[in-house]
C-alpha positions as CSV (number, residue, x, y, z in Angstrom):
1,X,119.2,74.5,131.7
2,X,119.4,74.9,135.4
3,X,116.6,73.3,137.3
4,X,117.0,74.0,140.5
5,X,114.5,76.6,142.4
6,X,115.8,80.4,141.4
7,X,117.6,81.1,144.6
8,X,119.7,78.5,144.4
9,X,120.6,79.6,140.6
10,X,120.5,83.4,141.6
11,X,123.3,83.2,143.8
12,X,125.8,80.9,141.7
13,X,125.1,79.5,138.5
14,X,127.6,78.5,135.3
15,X,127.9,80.9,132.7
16,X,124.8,80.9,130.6
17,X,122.5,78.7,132.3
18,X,119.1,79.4,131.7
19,X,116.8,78.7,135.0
20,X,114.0,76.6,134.6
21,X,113.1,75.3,137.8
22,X,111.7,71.6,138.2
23,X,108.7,72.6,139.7
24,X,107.9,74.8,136.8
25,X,109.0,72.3,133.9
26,X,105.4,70.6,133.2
27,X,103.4,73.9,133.6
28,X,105.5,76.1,131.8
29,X,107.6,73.4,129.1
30,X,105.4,74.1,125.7
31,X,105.3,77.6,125.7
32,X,108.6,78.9,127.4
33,X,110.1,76.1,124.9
34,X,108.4,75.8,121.7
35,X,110.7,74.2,119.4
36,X,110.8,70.8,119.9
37,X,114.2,70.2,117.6
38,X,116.1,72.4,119.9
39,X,118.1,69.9,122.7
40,X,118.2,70.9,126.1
41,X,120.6,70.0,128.6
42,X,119.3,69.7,131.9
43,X,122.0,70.2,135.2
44,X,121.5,70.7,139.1
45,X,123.5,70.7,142.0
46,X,124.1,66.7,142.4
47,X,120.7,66.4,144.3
48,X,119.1,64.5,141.3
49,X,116.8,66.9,140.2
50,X,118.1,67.2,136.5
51,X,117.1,63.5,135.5
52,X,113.8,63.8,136.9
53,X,113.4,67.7,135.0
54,X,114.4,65.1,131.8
55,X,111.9,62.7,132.7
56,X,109.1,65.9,133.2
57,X,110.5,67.4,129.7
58,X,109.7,63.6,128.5
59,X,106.5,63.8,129.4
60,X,106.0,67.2,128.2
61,X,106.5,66.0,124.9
62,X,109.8,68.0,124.4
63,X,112.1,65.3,122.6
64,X,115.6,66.7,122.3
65,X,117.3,65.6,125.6
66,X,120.5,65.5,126.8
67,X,120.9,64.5,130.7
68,X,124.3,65.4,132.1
69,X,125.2,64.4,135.4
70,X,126.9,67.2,136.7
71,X,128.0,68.5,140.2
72,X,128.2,72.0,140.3
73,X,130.7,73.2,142.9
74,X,130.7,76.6,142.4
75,X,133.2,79.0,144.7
């Protein structure tokens, strides 16, 4: 899941991420993502936003988490 804002993701994104912006994560968590078995793997561009979208999902009560530290260097 790609949480960075949707321009960001709409002009490069990996294959298959889902966009999910942080900002949207404790509004929107429990009834865009209803099953709580289901894990999610959170990612951004490097700017830290992905652990604090895990820490938002935590909160949420969504309990399946993976946090992956990734860099996206898309070109």
């Amino acid at each position: 899941m790609d949480v960075r804002e949707e321009d960001p993701h709409a002009q490069e994104h990996p294959l298959f991420a889902a966009n999910f912006p942080l900002s949207r994560i404790e509004v929107d968590a429990l009834s865009k993502l209803p099953r709580k078995d289901v894990p999610i793997v959170t990612l951004d561009d490097g700017q830290g936003d992905a652990q604090l979208a895990t820490k938002n999902f935590l909160r949420s009560a969504m309990l399946m988490l993976l946090y992956l530290t990734v860099v996206l260097r898309l070109e």
